[in-house]
N, C-alpha and C positions, 0 to 999 in steps of 0.2 A: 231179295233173299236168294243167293244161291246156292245150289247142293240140293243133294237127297234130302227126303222126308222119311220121320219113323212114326211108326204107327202105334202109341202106349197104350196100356191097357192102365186103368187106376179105376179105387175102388172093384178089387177084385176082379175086373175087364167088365165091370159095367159102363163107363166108360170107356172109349176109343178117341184115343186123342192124337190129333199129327202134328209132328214137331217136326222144326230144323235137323237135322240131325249132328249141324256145327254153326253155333249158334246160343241162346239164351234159351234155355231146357227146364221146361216145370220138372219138380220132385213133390218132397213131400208139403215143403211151407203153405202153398195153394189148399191143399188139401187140411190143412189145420185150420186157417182163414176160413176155409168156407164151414168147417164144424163148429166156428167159435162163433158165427152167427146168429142172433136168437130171433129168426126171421117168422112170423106166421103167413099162413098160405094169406094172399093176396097183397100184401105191404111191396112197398118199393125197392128195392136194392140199387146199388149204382157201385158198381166196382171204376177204381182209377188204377190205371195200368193195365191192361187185362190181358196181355200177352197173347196167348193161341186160346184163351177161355176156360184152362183148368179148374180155376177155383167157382167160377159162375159155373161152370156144368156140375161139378161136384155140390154146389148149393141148389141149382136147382134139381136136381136127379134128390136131393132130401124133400125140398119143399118148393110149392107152388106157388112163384112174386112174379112180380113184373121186373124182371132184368136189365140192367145197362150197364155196359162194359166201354170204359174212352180206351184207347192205344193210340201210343204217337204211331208207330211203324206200322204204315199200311200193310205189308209184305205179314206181319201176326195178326193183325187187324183181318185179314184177308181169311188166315186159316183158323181165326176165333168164328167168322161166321160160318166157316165150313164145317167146324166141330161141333156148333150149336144144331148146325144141320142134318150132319150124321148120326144125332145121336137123339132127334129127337127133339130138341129143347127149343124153346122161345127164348132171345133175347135178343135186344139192339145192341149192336155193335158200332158204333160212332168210334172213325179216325177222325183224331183230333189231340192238340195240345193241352194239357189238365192245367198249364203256364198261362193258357188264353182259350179260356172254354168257349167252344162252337156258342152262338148267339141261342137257339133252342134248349141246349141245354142249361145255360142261366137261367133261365127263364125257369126252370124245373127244381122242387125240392123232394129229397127222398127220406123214406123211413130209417133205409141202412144206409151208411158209406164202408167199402170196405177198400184195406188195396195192404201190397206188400212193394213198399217203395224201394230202387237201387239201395243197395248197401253200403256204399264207401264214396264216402267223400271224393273229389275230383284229385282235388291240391294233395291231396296225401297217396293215393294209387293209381298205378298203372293201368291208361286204356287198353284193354282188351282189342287184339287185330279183328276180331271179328264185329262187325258195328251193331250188331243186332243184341251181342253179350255187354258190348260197352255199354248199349244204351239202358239196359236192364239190370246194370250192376254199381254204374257210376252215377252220382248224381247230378253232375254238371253243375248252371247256375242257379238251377230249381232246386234246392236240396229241403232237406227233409222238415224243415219245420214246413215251407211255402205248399206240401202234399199234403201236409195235417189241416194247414189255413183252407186249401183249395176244398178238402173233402165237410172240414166243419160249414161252408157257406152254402153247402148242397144238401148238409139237412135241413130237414124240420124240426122247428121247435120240437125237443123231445128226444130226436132224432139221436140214433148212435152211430160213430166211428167205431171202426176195428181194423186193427193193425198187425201184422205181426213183423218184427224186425230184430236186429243183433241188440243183444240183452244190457251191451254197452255204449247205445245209443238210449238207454231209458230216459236218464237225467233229460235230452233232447226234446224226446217225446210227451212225458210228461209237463216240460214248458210252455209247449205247445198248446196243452191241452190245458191250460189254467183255467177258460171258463167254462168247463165241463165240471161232472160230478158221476156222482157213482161210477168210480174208475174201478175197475177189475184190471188187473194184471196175474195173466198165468206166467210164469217163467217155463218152460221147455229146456229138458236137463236131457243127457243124450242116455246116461245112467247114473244109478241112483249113488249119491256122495259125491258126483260132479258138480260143476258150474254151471246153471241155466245159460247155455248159446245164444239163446232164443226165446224172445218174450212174444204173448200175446198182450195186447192191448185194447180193453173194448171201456166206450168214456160216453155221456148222454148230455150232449147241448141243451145246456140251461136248467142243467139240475144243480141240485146244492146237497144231493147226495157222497155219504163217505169213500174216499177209498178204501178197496181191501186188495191185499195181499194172498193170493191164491196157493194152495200148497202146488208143488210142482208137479208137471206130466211129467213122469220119466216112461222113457222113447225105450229103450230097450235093456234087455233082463243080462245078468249076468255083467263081471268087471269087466269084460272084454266083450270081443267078437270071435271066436273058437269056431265057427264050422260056417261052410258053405251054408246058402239061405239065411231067410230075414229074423234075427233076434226079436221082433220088436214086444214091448210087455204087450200082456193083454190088452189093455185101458188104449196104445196106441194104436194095435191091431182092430178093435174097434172102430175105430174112427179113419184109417187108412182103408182097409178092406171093405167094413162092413157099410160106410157111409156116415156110423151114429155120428149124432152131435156134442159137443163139449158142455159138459154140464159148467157154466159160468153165471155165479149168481148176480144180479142186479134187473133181471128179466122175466 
């Protein structure tokens, strides 16, 4: 990784997080991910992809697990465990490929899985010059069903996945997830009369519970954006600033 670093503040600057500063840049998705988890204090989590560790320090700054974060790119890998550090937090941080899990890791199953996989197919867009954005945005030849496979064989019986990703990769996801049950899907709408961008996705290995359809977050108030500073509704401002978690029923 070359370049400057910047220093984020998220969760109202309860976290301090150091980013690339050109490069693959947490916002807000991390931050939803880790609200939509219905983790209790001591259960296992294991995030796949975990970039600089936004979304695992934002889970555990709510609640008290046992953490583990894979990242292929040492260079994130490297300032996932510096930001666990600065701020306080316990977790493993394993570089390693989620394509061909570290041999320790196999061996290991968790309560949670959680991860927000590249967005865009390889064959359809443009790699990004910078390798650190491509590799956090494309999916290469690992694409998104083989993230969904990689994370259902790391739980436990029982165990939950949680996803968030582009609202029109559902059909995908949901495929994925056939032998799951009690599927919750929030959709994430940017405001209210719009199109959900962005869904959450949280599904329970080896249940034979329903799915349900969740009414939508809407992210921010008013038809537009009209004035400097952040729109976002209450319910979002919540869960950005304040840390709350996402009320999703099946837990």
């Amino acid at each position: 990784m070359s370049g400057a670093l910047t220093d984020d503040g998220f969760l109202n600057g309860r976290l301090q997080m150091l980013q690339p500063r050109h490069g693959y840049r947490a916002a807000t998705d991390p931050v939803f991910l880790a609200a939509a988890i219905g983790a209790k204090t001591g259960e296992t989590v294991l995030e796949l992809g975990t970039g600089v560790g936004v979304a695992l320090g934002c889970l555990l700054a709510r609640v008290e697990v046992a953490a583990t974060g894979v990242e292929l790119q040492p260079d994130y890998a490297d300032l996932a465990r510096q930001n666990m550090a600065r701020n306080g937090l316990a977790a493993e941080i394993i570089t390693g490929d989620i394509a061909d899990m570290p041999p320790d890791l196999r061996a290991q199953s968790f309560d949670h899985v959680m991860m927000n996989p590249p967005f865009y197919p390889s064959a359809r867009h443009s790699a990004p010059q910078n390798a650190g954005k491509s590799a956090a945005f494309l999916e290469g030849d690992f694409g998104l069903k083989h993230w969904i496979e990689a994370g259902l064989k790391r739980l436990k019986p029982l165990g939950w996945l949680t996803i968030i990703h582009r609202a029109e990769r559902l059909a995908t996801i949901l495929t994925a997830l056939e032998k799951t049950g009690d599927i919750r899907i929030l959709p994430l709408a940017s405001r209210a009369g719009r199109p959900a961008g962005r869904v959450l996705v949280r599904a329970r290995k080896g249940s034979a519970g329903p799915l349900c359809l969740l009414p939508p977050l809407v992210l921010h108030t008013g038809e537009s954006h009209a004035q400097d500073g952040d729109d976002f509704s209450p319910a979002a401002r919540a869960i950005l600033r304040d840390g709350n978690a996402l009320a999703m029923s099946g837990r």
